[in-house]
Every structure is written in C-alpha cells, then in structure tokens.
C-alpha positions in Angstrom: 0.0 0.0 0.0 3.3 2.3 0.5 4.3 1.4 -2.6 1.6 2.3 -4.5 0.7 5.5 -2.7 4.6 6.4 -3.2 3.9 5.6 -7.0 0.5 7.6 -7.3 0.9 10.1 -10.1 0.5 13.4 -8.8 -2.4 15.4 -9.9 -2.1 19.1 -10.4 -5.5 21.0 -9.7 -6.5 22.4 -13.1 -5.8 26.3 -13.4 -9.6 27.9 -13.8 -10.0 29.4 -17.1 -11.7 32.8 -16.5 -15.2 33.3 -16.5 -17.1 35.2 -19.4 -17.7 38.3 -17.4 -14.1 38.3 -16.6 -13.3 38.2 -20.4 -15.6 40.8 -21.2 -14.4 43.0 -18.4 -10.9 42.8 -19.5 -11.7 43.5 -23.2 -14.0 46.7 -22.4 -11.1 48.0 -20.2 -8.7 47.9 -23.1 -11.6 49.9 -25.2 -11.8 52.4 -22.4 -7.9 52.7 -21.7 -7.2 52.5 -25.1 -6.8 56.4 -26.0 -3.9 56.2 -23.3 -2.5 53.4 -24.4 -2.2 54.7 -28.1 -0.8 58.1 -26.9 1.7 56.9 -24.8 3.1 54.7 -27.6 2.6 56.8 -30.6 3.9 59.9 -28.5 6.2 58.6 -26.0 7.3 54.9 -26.5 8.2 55.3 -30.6 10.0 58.5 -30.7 12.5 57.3 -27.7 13.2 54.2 -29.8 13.1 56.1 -33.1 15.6 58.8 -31.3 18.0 55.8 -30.1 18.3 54.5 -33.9 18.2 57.7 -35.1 21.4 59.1 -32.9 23.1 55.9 -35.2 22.2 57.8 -38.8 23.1 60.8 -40.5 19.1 61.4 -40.5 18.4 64.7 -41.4 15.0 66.7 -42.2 16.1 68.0 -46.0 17.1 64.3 -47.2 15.4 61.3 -48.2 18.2 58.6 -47.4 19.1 57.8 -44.3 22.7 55.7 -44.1 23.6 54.0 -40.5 27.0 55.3 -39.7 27.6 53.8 -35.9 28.7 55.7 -33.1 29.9 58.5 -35.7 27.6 61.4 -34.2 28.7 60.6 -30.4 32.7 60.7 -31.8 31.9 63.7 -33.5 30.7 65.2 -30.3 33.7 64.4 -28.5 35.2 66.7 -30.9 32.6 68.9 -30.6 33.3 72.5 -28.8 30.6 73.8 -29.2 29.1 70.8 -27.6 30.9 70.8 -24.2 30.4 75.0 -24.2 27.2 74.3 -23.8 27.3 71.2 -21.5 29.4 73.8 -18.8 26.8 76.0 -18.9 24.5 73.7 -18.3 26.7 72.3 -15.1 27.2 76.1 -14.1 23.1 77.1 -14.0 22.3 73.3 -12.2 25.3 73.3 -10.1 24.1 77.0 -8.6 20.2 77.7 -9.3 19.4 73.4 -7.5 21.0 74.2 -3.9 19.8 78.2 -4.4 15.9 76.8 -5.1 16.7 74.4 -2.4 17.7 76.7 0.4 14.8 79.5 -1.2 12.1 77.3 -0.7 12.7 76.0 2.6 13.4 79.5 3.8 9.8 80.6 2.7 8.5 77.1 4.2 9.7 77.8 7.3 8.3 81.8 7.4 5.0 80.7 5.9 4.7 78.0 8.7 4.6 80.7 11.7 0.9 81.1 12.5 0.3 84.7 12.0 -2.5 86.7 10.6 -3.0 86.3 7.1 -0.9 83.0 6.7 -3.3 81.8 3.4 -2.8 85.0 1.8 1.1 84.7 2.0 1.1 81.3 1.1 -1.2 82.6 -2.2 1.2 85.4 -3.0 4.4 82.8 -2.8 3.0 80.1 -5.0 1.4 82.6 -7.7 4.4 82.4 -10.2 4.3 78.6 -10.5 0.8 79.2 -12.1 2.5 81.6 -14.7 3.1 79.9 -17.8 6.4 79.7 -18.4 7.0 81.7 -21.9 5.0 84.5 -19.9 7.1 84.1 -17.0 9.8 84.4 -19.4 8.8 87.2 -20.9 8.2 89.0 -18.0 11.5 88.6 -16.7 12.9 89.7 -20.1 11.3 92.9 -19.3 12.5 93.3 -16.1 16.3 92.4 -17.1 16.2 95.0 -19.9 19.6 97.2 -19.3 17.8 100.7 -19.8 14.7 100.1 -18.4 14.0 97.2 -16.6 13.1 97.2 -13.1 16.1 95.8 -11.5 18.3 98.5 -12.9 16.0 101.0 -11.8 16.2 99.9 -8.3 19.9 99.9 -8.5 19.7 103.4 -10.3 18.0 105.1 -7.1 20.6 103.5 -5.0 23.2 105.4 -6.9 24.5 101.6 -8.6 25.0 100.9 -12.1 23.5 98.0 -13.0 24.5 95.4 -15.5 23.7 94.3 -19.0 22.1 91.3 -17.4 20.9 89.3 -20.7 23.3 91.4 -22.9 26.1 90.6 -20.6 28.3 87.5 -20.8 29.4 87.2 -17.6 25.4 88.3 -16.4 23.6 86.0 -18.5 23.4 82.9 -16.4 23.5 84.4 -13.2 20.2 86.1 -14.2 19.1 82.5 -15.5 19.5 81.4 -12.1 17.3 84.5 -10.2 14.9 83.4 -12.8 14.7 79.9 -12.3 14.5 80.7 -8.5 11.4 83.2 -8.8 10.0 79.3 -9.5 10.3 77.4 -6.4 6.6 78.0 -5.3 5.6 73.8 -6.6 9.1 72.3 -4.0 8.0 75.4 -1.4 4.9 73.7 -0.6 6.6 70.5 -0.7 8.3 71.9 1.9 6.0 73.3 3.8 4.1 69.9 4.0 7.5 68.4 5.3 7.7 71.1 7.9 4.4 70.6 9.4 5.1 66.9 9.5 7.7 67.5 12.0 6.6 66.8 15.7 5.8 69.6 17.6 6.9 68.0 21.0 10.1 67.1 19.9 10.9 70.8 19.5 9.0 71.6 23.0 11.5 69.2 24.5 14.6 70.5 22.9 13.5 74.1 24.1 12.7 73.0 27.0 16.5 72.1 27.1 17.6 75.0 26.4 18.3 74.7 22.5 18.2 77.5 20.7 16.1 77.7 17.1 19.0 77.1 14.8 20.1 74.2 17.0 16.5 72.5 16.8 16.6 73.3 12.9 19.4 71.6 12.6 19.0 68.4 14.5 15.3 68.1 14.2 13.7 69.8 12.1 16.2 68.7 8.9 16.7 65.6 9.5 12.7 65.1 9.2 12.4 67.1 5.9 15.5 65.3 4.6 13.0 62.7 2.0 11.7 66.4 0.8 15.3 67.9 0.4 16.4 64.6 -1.4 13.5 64.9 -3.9 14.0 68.5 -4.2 17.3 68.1 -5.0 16.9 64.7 -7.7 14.1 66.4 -9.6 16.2 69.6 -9.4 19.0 68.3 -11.3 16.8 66.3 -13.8 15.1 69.5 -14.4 18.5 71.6 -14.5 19.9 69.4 -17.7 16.6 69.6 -19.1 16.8 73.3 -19.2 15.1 75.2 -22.4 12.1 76.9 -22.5 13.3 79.9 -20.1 16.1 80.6 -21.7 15.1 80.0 -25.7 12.5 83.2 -25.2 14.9 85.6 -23.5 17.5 84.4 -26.0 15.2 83.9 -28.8 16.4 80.4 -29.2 20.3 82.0 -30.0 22.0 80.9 -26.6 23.7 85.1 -26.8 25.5 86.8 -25.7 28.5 85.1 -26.7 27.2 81.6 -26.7 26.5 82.2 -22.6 23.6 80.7 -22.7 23.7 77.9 -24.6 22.9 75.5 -22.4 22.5 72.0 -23.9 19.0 71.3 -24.5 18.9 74.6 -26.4 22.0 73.3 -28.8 19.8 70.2 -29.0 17.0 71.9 -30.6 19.3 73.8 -32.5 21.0 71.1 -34.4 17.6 69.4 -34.9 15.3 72.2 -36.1 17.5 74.9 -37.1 20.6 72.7 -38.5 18.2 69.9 -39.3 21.1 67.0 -37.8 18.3 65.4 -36.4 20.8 62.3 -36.2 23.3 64.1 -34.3 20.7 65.8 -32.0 19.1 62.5 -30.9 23.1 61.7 -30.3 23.1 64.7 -27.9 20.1 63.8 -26.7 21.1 59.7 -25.7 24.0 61.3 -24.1 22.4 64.5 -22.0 20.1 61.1 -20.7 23.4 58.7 -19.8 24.5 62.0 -18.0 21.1 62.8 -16.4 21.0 59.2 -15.4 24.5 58.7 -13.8 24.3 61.7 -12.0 21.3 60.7 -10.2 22.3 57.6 -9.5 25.4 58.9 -7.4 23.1 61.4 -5.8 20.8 58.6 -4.4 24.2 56.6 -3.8 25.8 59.4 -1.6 22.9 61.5 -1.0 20.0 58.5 0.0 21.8 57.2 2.8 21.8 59.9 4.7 18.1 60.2 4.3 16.0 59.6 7.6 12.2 58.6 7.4 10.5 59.2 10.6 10.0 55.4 12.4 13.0 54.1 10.5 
C-alpha cells in the first residue's frame, strides 16, 4: 500500500480558465484605456526608440536617405566645442540655481509655517508664479532684465549703482538665469512646507525645554525630518537643470547670446535638430544628456539617499 501511494501520479489542480464576465471585463477595459494606451506609444514609447536608432544615422529633415554610420555622431561630439560649451553652462546654471531653489524654498517654508494673521494669503502670494506659464514668465523677466529700463536696474539706479547688461552681458547671463529659475520654487516650497508641518511639535517643546536655541533645533530636528523632501527637491532639481530650455530659448530667442553664454544643452539640442536639421546628431546629444542625467542621479541617491531619515526608521 506504501508502494503504490509512493507511486500515485500526482495530480495538479487544473488552473480555472476565467469566467465570461471576466473576459468581457478585461476586453471593455482595453476599449476604455485604449486612448492612453495609443498616446503613450505613438507619443512617448516610438520616438524614444526612433531617437536611439536615429542618434546611429546621418538622418536629417532636408534628405530622403538615411545611411547608418555607428557611433559616428557621439565621436563627433567628442570633438565637438561647441558641444561641451554648452554642457558647462548647463553644469554652471544646475550646479548654482538646484542648492539656491533648495535653500529658497525652505526659507519661505519655514516663514509661511509661523501662525500669523493672514498666513493663506502669504502662502497665495508665494506660490502665484508657479501658475504663470512659463513663456510669460519668461517674458516678463525679459522685461525686467532690460539694461535701460527694466526694473532691476532702476532699483539699482535710485541707490546710486549701475546695474548690468544682465541678458546682454556674458558674464550676467546665467547668473540672471538662475534669479529666474529661483522666482520658480513655489511647486518644492509647498513640498516643503508639508514636510515642515510633519515635523513633531513635541520634539521641539523638548529641545527648548532644554535650552536649545532655534538654529540648533533646525538643525538636528527639524532637517533631519524634511530630509526625504530635500532629497526629492534636489533629484528632480537636477533632472530639471539638464533639461533646461524653454526659459532661456524666449529671453535668448532660441540664440543661446551673448557670446554663446547661454547655450545651455538642450537649447543646442534643438538647435541642431530644427535649425541645423542633424536630427541624427541631436538625438546623439540627446542619448547622451540622458546617460548623463541618469548617472548623476544615480550617485546622488548613492551618496545622498543614505543619509536620508524617514520618521519610524
């Protein structure tokens, strides 16, 4: 009897084939989700594939044949000046305006999280310029760089200061880049303000209590609680940063001037594929500003993430 219950074939229980409703309930949720599903192919998924063979060709817009050449367009761009110009300007405005918007928007955080009279009326007047478009913003800010009459020369003008060429001025260009990315920070001030009033209110009683003053409780309370919203502030800062264009292709017209001082690399991007019509070299630049964008985040989260504290961890 052993023997033959050692011997019994096993059976396996038969997987249940899905019901009808469950059929038609899977087939009417494709219909439904199908719009989506279409865009994010025919928008998103084929030109990142058709960019990645493309950056292999000497594609361009004005001819008919396209010839595969290799890695020709990424040699060429290690030859490239222009090229690496650009990619140091790009390092300059990310390297400055990410810990600048960083250290902006938890400033105005932490003065919009004091309870005093009139505290949603503050937080409105911070976070209207995110809901400026950003070619208006742009705009704007073009006007209020102008040399002659824009409004920070004025200011400097009644304090008896000349004031730069901001825009017209090489060595002014990108610092005024960076005072107008930073007007921006209204989206990662709320951020911050969330993380702020996530921070327990005892702990800080305690510590004052104590005898710790406020920039001692900032610093060993209150930041190492908002750390998961400075870490995400500063990773979406720098994938932003490389991404750089709009901003500065209205106040430069899509030129990069004065000088080239503004030619930050997504702006040479577009450049080489709709003014130079390299559309195989500018998905070459494009392959490459994501490889860069890529490893640079991953050493962020690899030096950066430990130090991260999530309350209860």
């Amino acid at each position: 009897m052993a023997t033959q219950a050692a011997t019994a074939p096993i059976t396996r229980p038969r997987k249940r084939r899905r019901s009808a409703k469950a059929r038609r309930d899977f087939f009417w949720g494709l219909v439904f989700t199908s719009p989506a599903i279409i865009g994010l192919l025919w928008f998103t998924a084929y030109p990142v594939f058709a960019s990645l063979y493309y950056s292999f060709t000497n594609y361009t817009m004005v001819g008919h044949h396209t010839r595969w050449i290799g890695l020709t367009n990424y040699r060429d761009l290690m030859h490239d000046n222009t090229w690496w110009s650009s990619l140091w300007n790009t390092f300059y405005i990310v390297i400055l305006s990410v810990p600048i918007g960083i250290v902006v928007a938890v400033a105005l955080a932490s003065l919009l999280n004091l309870n005093v009279r009139g505290q949603a009326i503050y937080r409105t007047i911070f976070f209207l310029p995110t809901m400026v478009p950003i070619v208006a913003s742009a705009v704007i800010w073009w006007y209020v760089f102008d040399p002659q009459f824009g409004a920070f020369n004025s200011i400097l003008k009644a304090v008896g200061i000349t004031g730069p060429g901001w825009l017209n001025d090489p060595h002014w260009a990108k610092p005024a880049l960076i005072i107008l990315l930073t007007w921006g920070v209204g989206n990662l001030m709320m951020i911050m303000l969330a993380g702020l009033q996530d921070v327990p209110r005892e702990l800080h009683e305690a510590a004052q209590v104590d005898g710790a003053g406020w920039l001692s409780r900032f610093r060993n309370i209150t930041l190492p609680f908002l750390s998961p919203h400075l870490m995400f502030g500063l990773v979406t800062g720098l994938i932003f940063g490389f991404q750089f264009f709009t901003q500065v292709f209205v106040v430069t017209v899509g030129q990069g001037t004065p000088a080239g001082s503004t030619l930050v690399a997504g702006l040479y991007l577009f450049q080489n594929a709709f003014s130079f019509f390299k559309v195989g070299y500018a998905s070459a630049i494009a392959w490459l500003l994501f490889i860069i964008i890529a490893v640079i985040t991953a050493i962020t989260f690899r030096l950066v993430g430990r130090r991260v504290y999530y309350g209860g961890e």
